[in-house]
C-alpha positions as CSV (number, residue, x, y, z in Angstrom):
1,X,109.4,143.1,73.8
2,X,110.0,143.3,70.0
3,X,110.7,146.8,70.3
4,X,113.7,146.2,73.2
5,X,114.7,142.9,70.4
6,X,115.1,144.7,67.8
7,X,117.1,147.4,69.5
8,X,119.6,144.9,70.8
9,X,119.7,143.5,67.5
10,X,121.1,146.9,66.2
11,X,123.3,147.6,69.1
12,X,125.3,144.3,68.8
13,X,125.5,144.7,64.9
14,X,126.6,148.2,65.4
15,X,129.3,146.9,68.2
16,X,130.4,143.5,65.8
17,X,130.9,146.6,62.8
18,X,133.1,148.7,65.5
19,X,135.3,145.4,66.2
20,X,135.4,144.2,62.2
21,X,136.6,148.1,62.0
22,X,139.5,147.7,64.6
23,X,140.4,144.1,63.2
24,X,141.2,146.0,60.0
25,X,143.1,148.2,61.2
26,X,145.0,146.1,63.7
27,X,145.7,143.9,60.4
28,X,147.0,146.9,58.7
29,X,149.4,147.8,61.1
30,X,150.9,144.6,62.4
31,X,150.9,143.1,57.9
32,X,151.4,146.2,55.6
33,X,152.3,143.7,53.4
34,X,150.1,142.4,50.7
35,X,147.2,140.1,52.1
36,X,148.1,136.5,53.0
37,X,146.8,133.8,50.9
38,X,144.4,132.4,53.6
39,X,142.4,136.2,53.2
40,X,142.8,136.0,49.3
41,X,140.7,132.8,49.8
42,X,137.9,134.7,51.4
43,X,137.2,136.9,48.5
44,X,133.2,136.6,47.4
45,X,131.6,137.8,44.4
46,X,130.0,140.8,44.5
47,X,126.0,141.6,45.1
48,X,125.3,138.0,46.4
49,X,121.4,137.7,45.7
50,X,120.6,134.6,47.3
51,X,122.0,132.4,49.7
52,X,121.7,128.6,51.0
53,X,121.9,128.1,54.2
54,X,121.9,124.3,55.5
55,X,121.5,124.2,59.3
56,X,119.8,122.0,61.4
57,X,119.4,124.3,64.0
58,X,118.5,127.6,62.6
59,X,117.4,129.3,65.0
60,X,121.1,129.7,66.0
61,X,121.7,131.6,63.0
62,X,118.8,134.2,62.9
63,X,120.4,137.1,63.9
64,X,122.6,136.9,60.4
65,X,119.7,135.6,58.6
66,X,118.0,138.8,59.6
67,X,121.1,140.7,58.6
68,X,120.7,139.9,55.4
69,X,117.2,140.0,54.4
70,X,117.7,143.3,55.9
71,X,120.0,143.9,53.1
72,X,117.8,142.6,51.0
73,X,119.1,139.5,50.3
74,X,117.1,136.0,49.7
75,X,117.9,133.5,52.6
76,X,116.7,129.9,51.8
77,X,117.0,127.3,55.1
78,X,117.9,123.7,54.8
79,X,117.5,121.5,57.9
80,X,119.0,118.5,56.1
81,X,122.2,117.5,53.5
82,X,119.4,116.3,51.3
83,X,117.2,119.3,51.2
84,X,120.3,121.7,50.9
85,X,121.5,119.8,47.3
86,X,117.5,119.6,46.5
87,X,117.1,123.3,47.1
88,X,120.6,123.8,45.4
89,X,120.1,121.6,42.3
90,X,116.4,124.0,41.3
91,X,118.4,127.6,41.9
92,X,121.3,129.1,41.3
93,X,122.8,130.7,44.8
94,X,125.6,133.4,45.4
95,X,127.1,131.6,48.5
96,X,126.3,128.4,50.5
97,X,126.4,128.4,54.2
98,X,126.5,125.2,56.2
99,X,127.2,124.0,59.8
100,X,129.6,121.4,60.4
101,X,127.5,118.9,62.8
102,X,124.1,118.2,62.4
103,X,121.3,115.7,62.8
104,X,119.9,114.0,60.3
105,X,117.6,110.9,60.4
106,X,118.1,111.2,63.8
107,X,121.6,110.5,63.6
108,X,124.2,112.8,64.4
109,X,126.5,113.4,61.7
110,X,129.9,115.0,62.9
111,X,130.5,115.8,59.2
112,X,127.4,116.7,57.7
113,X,129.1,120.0,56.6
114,X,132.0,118.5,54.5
115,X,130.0,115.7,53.1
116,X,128.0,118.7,51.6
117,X,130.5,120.6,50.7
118,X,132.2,117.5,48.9
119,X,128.6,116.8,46.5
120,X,128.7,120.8,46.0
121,X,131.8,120.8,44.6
122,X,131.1,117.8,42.7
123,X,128.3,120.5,41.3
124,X,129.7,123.5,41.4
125,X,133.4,124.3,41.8
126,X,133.4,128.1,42.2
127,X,130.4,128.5,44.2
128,X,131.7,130.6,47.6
129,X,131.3,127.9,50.2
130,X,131.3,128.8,54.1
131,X,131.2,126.2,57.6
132,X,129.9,128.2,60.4
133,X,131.4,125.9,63.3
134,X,131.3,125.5,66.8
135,X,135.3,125.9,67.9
136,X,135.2,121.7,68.1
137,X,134.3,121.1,64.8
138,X,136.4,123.8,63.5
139,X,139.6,122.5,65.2
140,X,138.6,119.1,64.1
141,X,138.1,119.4,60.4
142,X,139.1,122.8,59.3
143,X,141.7,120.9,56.9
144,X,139.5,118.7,55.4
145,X,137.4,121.2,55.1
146,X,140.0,123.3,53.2
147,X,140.8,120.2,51.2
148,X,137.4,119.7,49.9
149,X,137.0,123.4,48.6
150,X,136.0,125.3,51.3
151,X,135.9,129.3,50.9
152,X,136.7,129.2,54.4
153,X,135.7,128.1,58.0
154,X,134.8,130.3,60.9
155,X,133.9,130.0,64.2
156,X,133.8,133.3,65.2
157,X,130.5,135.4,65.1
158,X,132.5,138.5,65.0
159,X,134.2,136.9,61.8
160,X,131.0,135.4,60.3
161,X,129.9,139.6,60.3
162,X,132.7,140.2,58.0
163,X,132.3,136.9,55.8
164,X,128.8,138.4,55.2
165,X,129.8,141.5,54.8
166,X,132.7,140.8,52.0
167,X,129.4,138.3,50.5
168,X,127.7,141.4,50.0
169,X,130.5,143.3,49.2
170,X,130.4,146.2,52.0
171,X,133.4,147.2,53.2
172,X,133.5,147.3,57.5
């Protein structure tokens, strides 16, 4: 069974690469102009080493967690807001990931993701900063979002790939 797991695994990340690679190029074709500002925002640095990622739920995220320990890269998990800014105030991290929505105390909180992002800006103003959404969340506070600092917001799995992928700096 982990043998047929791991197989998919690599079959859908092979598949998401093939799409990012047709984005690109469908990009190319229909803006041969320089990059709009919205993509100049998405811009990471380099060899990210580390990463925080603050997610109540993780196990929704484990395929891209596995993605990039299998690039060698040091994935640290937050359940909570409070754990993510303990965990972020003892190391230095190349990129924080967060949800939008999470529970906390047993409370939902709609916003859990921007009231992190606003105490990590407070921190740390360059810090690449990305809200992995459901589509709700996204169309709900994807401008505060962008107002508080955020590198970006995605929704998209497909998208997330690429976000990674630019953290890492791969190209496609």
């Amino acid at each position: 069974m982990e043998e047929a797991s791991e197989q998919q695994r690599q079959l859908i990340a092979d598949l998401q690469a093939q799409v990012l690679e047709i984005k690109k190029s469908l990009e190319g074709i229909a803006r041969p102009a320089p990059a709009a500002p919205e993509k100049a925002a998405l811009k990471m640095p380099p060899a990210v080493a580390s990463v925080l990622w603050v997610d109540d739920q993780p196990k929704n995220n484990s395929y891209f967690v596995q993605q990039l320990v299998d690039r060698g890269v040091n994935v640290e998990l937050a359940l909570s807001t409070a754990e993510g800014l303990r965990m972020f105030d003892k190391k230095t991290y190349g990129v924080v990931i967060s949800d939008m929505g999470r529970t906390e105390d047993g409370i939902y909180k709609p916003t859990a993701g921007l009231e992190l992002l606003k105490v990590i800006r407070e921190r740390n103003k360059t810090i690449p900063f990305i809200i992995y959404s459901s589509s709700r969340g996204g169309r709900e506070h994807r401008e505060a979002a962008i107002k508080l600092g955020a590198t970006t917001l995605t929704t998209s799995p497909t998208e997330m790939v690429g976000l990674l992928q630019a953290a890492l700096g791969e190209r496609g």
